[in-house]
PQR file of N, CA, C, O and H, with PARSE charges and radii, in Angstrom:
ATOM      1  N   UNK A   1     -49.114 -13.877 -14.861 -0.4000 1.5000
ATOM      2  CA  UNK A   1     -48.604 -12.541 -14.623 -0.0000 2.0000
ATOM      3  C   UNK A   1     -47.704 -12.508 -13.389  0.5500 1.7000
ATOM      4  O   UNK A   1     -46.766 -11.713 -13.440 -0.5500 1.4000
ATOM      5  N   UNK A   2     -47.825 -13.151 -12.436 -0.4000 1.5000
ATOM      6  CA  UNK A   2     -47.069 -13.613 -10.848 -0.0000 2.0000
ATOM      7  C   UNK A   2     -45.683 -13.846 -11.415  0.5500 1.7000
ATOM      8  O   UNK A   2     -44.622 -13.264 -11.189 -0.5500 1.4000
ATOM      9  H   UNK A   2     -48.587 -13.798 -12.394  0.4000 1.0000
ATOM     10  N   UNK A   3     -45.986 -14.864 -12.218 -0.4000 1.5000
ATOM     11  CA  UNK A   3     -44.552 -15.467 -12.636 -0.0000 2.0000
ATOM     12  C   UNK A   3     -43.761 -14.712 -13.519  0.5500 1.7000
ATOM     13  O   UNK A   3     -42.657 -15.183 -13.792 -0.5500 1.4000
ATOM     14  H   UNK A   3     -46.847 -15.338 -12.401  0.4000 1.0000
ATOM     15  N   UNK A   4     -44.016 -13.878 -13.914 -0.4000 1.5000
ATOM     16  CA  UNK A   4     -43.417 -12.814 -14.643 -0.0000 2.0000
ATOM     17  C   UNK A   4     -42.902 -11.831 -14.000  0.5500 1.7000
ATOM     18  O   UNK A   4     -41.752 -11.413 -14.133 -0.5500 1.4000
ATOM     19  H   UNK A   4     -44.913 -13.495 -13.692  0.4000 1.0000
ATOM     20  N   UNK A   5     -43.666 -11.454 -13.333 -0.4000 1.5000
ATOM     21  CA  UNK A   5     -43.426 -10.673 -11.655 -0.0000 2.0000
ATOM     22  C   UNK A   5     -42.214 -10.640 -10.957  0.5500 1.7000
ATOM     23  O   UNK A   5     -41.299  -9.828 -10.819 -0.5500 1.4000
ATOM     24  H   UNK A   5     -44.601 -11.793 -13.224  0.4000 1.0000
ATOM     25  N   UNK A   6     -42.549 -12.051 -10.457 -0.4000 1.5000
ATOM     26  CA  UNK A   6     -41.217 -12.585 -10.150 -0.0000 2.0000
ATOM     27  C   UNK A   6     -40.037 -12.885 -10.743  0.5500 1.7000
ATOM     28  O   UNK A   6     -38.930 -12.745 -10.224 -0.5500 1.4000
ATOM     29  H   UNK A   6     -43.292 -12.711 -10.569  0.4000 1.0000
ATOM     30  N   UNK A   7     -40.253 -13.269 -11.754 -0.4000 1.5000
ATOM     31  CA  UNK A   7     -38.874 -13.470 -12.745 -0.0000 2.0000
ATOM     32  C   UNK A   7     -38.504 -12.252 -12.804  0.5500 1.7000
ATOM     33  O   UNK A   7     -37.433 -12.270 -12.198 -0.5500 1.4000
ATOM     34  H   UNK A   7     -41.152 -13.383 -12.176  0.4000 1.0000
ATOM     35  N   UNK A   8     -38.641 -11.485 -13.048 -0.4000 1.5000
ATOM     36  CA  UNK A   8     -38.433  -9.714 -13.652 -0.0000 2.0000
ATOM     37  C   UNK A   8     -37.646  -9.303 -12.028  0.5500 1.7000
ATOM     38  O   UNK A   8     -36.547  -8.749 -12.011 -0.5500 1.4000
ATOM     39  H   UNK A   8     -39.511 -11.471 -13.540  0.4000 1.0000
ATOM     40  N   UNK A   9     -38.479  -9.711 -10.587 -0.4000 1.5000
ATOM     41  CA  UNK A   9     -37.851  -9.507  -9.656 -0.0000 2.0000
ATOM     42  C   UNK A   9     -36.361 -10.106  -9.405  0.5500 1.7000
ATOM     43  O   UNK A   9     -35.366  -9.500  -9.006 -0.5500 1.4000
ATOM     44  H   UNK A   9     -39.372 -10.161 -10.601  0.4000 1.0000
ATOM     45  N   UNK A  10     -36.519 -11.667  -9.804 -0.4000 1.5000
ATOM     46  CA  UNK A  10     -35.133 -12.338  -9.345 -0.0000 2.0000
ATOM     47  C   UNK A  10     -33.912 -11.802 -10.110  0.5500 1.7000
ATOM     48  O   UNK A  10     -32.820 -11.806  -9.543 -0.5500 1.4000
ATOM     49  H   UNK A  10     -37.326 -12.159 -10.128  0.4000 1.0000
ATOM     50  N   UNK A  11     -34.047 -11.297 -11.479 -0.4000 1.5000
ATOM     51  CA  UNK A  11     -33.234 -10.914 -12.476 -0.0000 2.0000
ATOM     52  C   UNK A  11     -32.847  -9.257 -12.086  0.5500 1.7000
ATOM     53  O   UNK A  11     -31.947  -8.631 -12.647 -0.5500 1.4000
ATOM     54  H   UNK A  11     -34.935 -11.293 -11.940  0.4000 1.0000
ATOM     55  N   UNK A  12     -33.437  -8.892 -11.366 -0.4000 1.5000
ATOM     56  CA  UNK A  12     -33.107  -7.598 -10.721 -0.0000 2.0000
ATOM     57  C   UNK A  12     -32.171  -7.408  -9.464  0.5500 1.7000
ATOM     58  O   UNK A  12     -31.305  -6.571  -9.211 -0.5500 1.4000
ATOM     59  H   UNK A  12     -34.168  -9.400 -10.911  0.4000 1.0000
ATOM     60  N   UNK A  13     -32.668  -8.500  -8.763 -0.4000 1.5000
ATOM     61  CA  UNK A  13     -31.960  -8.548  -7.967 -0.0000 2.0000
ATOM     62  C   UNK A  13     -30.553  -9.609  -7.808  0.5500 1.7000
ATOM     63  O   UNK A  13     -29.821  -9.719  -6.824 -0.5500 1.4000
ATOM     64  H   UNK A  13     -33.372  -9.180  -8.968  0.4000 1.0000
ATOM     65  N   UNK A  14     -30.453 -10.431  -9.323 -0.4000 1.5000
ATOM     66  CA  UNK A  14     -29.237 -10.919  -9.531 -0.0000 2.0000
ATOM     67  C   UNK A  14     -28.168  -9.921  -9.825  0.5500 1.7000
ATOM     68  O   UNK A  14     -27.011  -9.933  -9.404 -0.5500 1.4000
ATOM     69  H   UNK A  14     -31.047 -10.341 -10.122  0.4000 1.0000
ATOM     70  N   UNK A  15     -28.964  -8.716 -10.924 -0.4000 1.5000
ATOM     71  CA  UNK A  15     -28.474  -7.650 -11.589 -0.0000 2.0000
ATOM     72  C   UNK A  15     -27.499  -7.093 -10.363  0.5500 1.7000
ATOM     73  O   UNK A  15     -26.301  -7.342 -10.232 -0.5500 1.4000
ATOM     74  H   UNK A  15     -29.903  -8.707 -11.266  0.4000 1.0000
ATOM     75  N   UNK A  16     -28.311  -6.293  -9.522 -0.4000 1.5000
ATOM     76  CA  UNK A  16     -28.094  -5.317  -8.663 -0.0000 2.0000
ATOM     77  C   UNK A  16     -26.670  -6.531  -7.237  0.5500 1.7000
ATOM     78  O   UNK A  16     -25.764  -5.994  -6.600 -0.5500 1.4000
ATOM     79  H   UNK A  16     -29.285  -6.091  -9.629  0.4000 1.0000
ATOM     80  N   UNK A  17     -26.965  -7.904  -7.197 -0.4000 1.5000
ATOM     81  CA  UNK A  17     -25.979  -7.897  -6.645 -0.0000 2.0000
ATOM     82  C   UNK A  17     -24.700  -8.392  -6.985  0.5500 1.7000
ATOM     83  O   UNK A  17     -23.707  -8.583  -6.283 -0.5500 1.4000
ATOM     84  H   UNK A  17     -27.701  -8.340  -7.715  0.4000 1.0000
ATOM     85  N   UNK A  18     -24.954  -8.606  -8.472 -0.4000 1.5000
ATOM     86  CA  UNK A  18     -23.703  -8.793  -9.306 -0.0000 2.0000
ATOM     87  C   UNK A  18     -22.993  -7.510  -9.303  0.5500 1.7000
ATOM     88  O   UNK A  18     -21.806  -7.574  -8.985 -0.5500 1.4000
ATOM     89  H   UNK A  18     -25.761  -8.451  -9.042  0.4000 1.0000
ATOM     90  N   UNK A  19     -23.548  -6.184  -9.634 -0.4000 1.5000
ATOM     91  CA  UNK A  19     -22.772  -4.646  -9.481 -0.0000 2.0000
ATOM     92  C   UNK A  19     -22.622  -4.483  -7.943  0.5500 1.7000
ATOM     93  O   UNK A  19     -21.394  -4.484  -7.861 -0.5500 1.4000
ATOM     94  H   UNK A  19     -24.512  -6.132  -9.892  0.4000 1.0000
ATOM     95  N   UNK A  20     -23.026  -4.360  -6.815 -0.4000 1.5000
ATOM     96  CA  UNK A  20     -22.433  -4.890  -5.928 -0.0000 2.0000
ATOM     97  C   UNK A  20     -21.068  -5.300  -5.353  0.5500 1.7000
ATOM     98  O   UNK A  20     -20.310  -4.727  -4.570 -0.5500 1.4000
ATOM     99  H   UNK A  20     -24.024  -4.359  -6.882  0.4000 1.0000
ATOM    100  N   UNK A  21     -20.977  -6.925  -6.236 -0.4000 1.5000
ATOM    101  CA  UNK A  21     -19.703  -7.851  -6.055 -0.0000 2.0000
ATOM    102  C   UNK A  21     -18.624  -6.870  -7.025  0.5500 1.7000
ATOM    103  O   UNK A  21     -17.474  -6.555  -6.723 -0.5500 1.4000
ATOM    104  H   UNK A  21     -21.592  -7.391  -6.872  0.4000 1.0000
ATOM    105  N   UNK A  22     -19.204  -6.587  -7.985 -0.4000 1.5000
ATOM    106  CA  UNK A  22     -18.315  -5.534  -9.032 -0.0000 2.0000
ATOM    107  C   UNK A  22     -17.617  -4.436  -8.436  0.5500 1.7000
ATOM    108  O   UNK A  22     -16.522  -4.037  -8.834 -0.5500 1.4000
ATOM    109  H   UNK A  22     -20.139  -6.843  -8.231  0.4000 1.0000
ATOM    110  N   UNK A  23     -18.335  -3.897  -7.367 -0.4000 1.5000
ATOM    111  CA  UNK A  23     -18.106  -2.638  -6.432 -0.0000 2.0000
ATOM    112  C   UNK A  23     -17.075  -3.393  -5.555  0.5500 1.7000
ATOM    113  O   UNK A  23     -15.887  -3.069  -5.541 -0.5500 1.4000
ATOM    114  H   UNK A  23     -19.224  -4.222  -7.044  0.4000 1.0000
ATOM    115  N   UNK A  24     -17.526  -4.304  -4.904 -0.4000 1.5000
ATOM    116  CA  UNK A  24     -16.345  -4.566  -3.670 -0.0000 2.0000
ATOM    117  C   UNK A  24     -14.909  -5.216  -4.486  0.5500 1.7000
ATOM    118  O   UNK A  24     -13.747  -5.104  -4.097 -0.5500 1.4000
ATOM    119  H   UNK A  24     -18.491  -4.567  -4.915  0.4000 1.0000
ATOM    120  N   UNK A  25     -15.343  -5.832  -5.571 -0.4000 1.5000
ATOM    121  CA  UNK A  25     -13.960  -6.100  -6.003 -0.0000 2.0000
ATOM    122  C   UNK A  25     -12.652  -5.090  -6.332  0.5500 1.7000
ATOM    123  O   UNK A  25     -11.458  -5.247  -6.076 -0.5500 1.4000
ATOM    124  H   UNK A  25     -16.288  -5.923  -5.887  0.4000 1.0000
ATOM    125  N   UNK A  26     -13.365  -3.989  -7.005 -0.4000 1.5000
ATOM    126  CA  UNK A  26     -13.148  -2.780  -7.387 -0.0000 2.0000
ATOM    127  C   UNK A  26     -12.486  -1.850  -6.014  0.5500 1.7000
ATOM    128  O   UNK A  26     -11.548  -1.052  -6.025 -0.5500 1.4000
ATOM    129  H   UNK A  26     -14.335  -3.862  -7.213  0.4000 1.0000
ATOM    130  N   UNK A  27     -13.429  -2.326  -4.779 -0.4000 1.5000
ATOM    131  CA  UNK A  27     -12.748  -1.349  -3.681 -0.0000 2.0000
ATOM    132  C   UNK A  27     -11.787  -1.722  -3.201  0.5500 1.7000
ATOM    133  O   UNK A  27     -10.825  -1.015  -2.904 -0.5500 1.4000
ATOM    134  H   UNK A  27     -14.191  -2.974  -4.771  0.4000 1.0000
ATOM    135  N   UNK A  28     -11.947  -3.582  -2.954 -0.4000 1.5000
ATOM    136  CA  UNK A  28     -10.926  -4.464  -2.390 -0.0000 2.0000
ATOM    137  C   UNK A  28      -9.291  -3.715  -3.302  0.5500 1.7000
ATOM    138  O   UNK A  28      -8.454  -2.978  -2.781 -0.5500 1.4000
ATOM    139  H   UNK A  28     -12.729  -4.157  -3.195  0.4000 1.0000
ATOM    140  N   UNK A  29      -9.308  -4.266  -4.809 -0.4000 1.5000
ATOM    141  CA  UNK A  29      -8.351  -3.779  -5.572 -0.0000 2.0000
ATOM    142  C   UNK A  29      -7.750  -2.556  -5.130  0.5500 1.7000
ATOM    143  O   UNK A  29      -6.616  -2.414  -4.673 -0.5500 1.4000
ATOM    144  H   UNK A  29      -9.988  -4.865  -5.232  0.4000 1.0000
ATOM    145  N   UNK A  30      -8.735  -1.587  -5.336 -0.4000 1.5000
ATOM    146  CA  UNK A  30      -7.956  -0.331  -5.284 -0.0000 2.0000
ATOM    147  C   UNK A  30      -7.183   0.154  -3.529  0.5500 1.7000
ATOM    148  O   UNK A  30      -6.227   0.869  -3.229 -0.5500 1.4000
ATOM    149  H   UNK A  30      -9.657  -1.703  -5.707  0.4000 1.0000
ATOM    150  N   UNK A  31      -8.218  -0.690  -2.671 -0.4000 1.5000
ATOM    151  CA  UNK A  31      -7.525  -0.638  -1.525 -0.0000 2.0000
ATOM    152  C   UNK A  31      -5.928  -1.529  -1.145  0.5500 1.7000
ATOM    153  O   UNK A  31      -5.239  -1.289  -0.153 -0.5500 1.4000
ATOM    154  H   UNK A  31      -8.995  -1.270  -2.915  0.4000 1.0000
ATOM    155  N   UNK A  32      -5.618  -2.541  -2.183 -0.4000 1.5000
ATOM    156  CA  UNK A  32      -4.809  -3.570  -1.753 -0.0000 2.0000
ATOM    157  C   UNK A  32      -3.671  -2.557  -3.023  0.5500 1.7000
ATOM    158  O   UNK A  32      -2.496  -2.654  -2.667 -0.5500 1.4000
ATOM    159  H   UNK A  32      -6.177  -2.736  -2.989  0.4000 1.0000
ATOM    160  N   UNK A  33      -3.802  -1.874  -4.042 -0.4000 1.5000
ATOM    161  CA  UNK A  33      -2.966  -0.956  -4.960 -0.0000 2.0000
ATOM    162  C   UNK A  33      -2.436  -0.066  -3.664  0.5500 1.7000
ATOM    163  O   UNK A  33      -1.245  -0.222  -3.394 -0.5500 1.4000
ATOM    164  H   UNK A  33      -4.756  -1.795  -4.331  0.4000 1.0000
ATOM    165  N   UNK A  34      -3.121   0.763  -2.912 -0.4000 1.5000
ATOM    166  CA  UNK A  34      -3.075   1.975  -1.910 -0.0000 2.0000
ATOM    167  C   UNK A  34      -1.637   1.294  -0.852  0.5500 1.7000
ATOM    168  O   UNK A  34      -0.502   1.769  -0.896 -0.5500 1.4000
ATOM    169  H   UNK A  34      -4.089   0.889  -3.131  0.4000 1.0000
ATOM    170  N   UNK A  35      -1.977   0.332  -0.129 -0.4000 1.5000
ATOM    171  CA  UNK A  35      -1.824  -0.275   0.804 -0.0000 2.0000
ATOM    172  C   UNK A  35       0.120  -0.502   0.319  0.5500 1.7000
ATOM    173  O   UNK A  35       1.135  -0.223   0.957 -0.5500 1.4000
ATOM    174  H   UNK A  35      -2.899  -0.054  -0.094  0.4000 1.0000
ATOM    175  N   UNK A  36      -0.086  -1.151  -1.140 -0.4000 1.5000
ATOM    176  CA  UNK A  36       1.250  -2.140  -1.718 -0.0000 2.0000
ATOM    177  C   UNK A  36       2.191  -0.589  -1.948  0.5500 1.7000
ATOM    178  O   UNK A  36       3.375  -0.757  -1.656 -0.5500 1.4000
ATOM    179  H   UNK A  36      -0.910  -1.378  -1.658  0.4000 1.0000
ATOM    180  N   UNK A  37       1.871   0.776  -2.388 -0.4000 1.5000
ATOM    181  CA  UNK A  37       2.281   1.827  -2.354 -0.0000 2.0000
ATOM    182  C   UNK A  37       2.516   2.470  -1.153  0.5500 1.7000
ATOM    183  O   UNK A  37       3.396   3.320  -1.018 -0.5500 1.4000
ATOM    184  H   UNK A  37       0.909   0.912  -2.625  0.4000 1.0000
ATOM    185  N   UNK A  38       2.004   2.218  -0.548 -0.4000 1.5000
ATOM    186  CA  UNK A  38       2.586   2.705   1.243 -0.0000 2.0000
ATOM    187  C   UNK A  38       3.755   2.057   2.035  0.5500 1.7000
ATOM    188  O   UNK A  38       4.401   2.461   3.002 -0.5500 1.4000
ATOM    189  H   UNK A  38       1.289   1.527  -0.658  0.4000 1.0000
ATOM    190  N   UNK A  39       3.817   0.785   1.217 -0.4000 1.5000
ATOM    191  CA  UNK A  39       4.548   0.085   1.805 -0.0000 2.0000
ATOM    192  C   UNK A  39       5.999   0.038   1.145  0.5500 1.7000
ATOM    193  O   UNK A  39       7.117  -0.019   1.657 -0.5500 1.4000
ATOM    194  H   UNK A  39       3.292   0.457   0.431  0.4000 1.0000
ATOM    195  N   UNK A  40       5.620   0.078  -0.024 -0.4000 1.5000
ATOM    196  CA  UNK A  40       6.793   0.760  -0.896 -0.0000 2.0000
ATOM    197  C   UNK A  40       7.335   1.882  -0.257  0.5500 1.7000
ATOM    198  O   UNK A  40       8.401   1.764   0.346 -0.5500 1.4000
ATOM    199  H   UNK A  40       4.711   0.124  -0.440  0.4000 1.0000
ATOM    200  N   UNK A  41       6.708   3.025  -0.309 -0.4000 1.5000
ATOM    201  CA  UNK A  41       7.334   3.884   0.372 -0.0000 2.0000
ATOM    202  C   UNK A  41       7.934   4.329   1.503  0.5500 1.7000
ATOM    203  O   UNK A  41       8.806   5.188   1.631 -0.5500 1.4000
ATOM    204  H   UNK A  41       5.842   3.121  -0.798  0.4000 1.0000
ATOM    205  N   UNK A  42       7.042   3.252   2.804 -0.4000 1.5000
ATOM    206  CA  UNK A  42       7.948   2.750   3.785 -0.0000 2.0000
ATOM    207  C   UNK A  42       9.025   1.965   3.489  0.5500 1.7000
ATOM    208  O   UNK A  42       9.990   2.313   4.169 -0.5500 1.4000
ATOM    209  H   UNK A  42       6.334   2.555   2.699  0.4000 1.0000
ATOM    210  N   UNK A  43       9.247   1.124   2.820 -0.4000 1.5000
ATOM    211  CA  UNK A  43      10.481   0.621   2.599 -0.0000 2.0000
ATOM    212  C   UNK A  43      11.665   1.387   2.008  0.5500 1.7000
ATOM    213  O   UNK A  43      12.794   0.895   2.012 -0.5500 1.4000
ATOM    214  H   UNK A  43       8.463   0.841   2.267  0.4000 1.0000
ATOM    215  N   UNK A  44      11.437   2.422   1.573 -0.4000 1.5000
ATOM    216  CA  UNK A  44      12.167   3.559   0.520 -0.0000 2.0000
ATOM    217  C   UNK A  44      12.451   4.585   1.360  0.5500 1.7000
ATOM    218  O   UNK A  44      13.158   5.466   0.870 -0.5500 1.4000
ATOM    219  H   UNK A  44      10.520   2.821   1.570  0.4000 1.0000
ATOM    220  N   UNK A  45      11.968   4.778   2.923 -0.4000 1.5000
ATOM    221  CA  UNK A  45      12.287   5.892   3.816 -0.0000 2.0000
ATOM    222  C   UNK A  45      12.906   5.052   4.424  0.5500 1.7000
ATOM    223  O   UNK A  45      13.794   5.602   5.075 -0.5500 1.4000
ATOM    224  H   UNK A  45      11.394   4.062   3.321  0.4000 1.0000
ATOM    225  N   UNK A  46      12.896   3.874   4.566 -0.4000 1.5000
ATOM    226  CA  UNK A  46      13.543   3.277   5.762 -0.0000 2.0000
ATOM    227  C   UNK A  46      14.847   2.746   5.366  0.5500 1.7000
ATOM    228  O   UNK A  46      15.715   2.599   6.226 -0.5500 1.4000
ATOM    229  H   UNK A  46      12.174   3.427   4.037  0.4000 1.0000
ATOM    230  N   UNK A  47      15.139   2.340   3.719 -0.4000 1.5000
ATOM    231  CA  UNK A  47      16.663   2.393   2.991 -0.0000 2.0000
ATOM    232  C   UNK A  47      17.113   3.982   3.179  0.5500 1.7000
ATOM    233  O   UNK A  47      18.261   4.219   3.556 -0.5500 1.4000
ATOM    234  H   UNK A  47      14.434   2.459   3.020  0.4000 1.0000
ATOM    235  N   UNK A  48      16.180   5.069   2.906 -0.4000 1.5000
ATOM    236  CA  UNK A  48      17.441   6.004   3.173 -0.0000 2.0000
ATOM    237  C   UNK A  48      17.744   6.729   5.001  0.5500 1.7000
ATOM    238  O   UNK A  48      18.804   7.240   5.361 -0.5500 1.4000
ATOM    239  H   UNK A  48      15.247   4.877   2.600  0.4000 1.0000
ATOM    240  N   UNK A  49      16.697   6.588   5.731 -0.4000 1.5000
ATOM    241  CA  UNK A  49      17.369   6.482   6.810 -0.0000 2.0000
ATOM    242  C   UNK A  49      18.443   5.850   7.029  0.5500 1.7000
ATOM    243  O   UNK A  49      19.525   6.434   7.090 -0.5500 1.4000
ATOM    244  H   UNK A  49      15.835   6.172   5.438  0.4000 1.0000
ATOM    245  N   UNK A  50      18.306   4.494   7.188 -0.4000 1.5000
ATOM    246  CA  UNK A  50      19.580   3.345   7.180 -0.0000 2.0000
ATOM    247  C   UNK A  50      20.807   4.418   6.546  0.5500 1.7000
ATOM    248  O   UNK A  50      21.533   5.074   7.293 -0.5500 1.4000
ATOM    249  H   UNK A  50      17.427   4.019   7.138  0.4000 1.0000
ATOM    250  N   UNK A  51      20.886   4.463   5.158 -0.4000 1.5000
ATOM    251  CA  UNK A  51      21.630   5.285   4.742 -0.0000 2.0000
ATOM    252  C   UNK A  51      22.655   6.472   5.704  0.5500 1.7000
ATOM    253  O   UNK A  51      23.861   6.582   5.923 -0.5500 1.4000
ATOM    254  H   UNK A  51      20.296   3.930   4.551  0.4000 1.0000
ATOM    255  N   UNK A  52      21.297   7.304   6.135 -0.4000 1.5000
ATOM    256  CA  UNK A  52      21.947   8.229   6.764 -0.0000 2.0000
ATOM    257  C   UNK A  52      22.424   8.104   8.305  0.5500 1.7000
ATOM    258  O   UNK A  52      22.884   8.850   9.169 -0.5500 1.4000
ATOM    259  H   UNK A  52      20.317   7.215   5.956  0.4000 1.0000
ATOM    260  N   UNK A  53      22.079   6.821   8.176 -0.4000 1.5000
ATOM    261  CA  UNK A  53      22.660   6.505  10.157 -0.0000 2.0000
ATOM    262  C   UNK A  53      23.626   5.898  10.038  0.5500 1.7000
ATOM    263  O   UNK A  53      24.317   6.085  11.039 -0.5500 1.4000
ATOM    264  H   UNK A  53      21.705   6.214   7.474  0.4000 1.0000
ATOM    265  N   UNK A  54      24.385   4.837   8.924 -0.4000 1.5000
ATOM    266  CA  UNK A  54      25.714   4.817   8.416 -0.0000 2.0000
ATOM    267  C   UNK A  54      26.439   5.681   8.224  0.5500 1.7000
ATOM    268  O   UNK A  54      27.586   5.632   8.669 -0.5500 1.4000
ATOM    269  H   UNK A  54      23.823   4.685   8.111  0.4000 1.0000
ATOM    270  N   UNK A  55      25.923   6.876   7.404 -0.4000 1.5000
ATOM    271  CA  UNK A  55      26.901   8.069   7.529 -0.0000 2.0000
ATOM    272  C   UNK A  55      27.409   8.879   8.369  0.5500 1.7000
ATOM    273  O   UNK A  55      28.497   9.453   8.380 -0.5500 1.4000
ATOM    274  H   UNK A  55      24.991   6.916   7.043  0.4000 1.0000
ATOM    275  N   UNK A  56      25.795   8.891   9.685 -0.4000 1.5000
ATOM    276  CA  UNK A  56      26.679   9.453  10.944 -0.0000 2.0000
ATOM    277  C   UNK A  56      27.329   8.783  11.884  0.5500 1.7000
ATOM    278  O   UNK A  56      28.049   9.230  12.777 -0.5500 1.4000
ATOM    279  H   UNK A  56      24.911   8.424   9.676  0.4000 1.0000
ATOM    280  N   UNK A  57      26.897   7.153  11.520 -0.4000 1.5000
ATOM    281  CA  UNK A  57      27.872   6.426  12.696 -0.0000 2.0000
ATOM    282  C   UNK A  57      29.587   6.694  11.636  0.5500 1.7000
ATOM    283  O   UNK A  57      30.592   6.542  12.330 -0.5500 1.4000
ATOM    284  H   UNK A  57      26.312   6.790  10.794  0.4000 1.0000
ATOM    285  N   UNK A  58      29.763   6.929  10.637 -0.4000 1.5000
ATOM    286  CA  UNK A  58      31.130   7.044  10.020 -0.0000 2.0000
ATOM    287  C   UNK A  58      31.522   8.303  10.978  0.5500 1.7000
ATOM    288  O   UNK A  58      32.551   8.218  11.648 -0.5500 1.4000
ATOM    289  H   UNK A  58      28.946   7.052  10.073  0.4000 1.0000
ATOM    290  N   UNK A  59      30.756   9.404  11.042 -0.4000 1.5000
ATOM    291  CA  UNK A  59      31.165  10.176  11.311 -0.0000 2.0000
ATOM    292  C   UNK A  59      31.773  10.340  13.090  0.5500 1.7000
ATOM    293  O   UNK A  59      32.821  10.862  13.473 -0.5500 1.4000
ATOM    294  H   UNK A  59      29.920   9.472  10.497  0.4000 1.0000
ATOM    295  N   UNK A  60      30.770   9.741  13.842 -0.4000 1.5000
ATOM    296  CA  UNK A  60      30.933   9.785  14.975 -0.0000 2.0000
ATOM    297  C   UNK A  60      32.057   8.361  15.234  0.5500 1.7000
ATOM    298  O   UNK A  60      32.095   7.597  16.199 -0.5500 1.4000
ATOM    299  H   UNK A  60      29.919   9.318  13.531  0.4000 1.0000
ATOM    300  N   UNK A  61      32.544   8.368  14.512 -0.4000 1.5000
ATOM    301  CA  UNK A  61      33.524   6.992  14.627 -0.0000 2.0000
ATOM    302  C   UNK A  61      34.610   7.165  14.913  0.5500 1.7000
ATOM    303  O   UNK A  61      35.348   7.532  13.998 -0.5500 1.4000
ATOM    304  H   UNK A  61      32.512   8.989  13.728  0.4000 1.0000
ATOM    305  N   UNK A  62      35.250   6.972  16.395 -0.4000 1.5000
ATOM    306  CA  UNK A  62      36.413   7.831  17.171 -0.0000 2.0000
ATOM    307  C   UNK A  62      37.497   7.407  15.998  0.5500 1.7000
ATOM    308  O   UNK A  62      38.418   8.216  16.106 -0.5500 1.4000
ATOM    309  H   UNK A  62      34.650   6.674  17.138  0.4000 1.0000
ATOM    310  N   UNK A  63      37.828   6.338  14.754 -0.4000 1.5000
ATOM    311  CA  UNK A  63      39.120   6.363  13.914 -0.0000 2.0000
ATOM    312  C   UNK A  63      38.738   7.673  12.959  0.5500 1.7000
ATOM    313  O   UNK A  63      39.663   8.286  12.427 -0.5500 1.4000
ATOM    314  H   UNK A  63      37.079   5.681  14.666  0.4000 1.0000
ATOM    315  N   UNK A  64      37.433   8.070  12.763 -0.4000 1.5000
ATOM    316  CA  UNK A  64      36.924   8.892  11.613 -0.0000 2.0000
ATOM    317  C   UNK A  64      37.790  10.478  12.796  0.5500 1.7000
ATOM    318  O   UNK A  64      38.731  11.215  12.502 -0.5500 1.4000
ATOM    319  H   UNK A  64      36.681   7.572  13.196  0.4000 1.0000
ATOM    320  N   UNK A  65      37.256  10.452  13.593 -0.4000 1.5000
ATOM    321  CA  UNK A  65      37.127  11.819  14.128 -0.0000 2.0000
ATOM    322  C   UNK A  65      39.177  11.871  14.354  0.5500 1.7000
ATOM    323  O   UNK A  65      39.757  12.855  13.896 -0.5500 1.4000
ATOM    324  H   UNK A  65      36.492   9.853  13.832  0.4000 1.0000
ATOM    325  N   UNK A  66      40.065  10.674  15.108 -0.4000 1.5000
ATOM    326  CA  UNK A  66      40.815  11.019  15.076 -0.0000 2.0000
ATOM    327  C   UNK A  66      41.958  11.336  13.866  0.5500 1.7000
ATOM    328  O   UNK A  66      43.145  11.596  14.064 -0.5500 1.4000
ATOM    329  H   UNK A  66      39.594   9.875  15.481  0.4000 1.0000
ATOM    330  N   UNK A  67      41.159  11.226  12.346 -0.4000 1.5000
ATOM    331  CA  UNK A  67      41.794  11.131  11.838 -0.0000 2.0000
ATOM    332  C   UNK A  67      41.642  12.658  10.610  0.5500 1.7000
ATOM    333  O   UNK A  67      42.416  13.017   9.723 -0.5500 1.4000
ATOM    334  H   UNK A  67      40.195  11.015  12.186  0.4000 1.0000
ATOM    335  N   UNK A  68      40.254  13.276  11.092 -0.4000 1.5000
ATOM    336  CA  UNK A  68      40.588  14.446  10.761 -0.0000 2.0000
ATOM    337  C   UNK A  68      41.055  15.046  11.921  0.5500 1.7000
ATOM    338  O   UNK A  68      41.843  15.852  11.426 -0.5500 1.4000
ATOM    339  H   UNK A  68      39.625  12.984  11.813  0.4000 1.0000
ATOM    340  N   UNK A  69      41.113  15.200  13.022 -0.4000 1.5000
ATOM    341  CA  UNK A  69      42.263  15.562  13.695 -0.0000 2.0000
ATOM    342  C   UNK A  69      43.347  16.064  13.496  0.5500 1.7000
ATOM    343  O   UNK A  69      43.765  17.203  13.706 -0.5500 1.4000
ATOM    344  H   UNK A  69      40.473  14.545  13.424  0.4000 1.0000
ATOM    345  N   UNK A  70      44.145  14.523  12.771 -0.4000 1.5000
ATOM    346  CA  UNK A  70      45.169  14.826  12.445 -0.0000 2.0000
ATOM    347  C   UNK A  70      45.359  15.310  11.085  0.5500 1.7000
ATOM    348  O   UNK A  70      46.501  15.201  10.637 -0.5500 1.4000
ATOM    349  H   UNK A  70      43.805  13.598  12.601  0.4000 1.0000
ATOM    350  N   UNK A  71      44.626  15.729  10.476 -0.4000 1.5000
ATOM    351  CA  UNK A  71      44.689  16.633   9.202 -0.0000 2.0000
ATOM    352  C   UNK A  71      45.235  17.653   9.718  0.5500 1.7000
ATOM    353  O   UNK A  71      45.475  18.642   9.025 -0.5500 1.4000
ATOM    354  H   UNK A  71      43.699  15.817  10.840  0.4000 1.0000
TER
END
């Protein structure tokens, strides 16, 4: 009956830390999905900044400025 006991115990507690490893894989994943999307989107604010600091260095660009001027 001991040995039954125990078996019934070890298989429970293989159970329980196999769902566990299931859980952290699951959190790891969804944390490393979160992470790869943030970074995306930092990279996607930081092309259109760039963007718009080209457009005002055009603008502040003494050939740009003297040349509506002379419009």
């Amino acid at each position: 009956m001991g040995f039954a006991f125990r078996l019934v115990f070890a298989i429970l507690c293989l159970t329980a830390l196999l769902l566990f490893t299931v859980y952290l894989r699951d959190a790891n994943n969804r944390t490393f999905y979160e992470l790869r999307v943030h970074m995306a989107e930092e990279s996607r604010l930081k092309q259109q900044l760039w963007r718009k600091q080209l457009r005002v260095e055009s603008l502040i660009n003494p050939a740009a400025i003297s040349e509506r001027l002379d419009r």
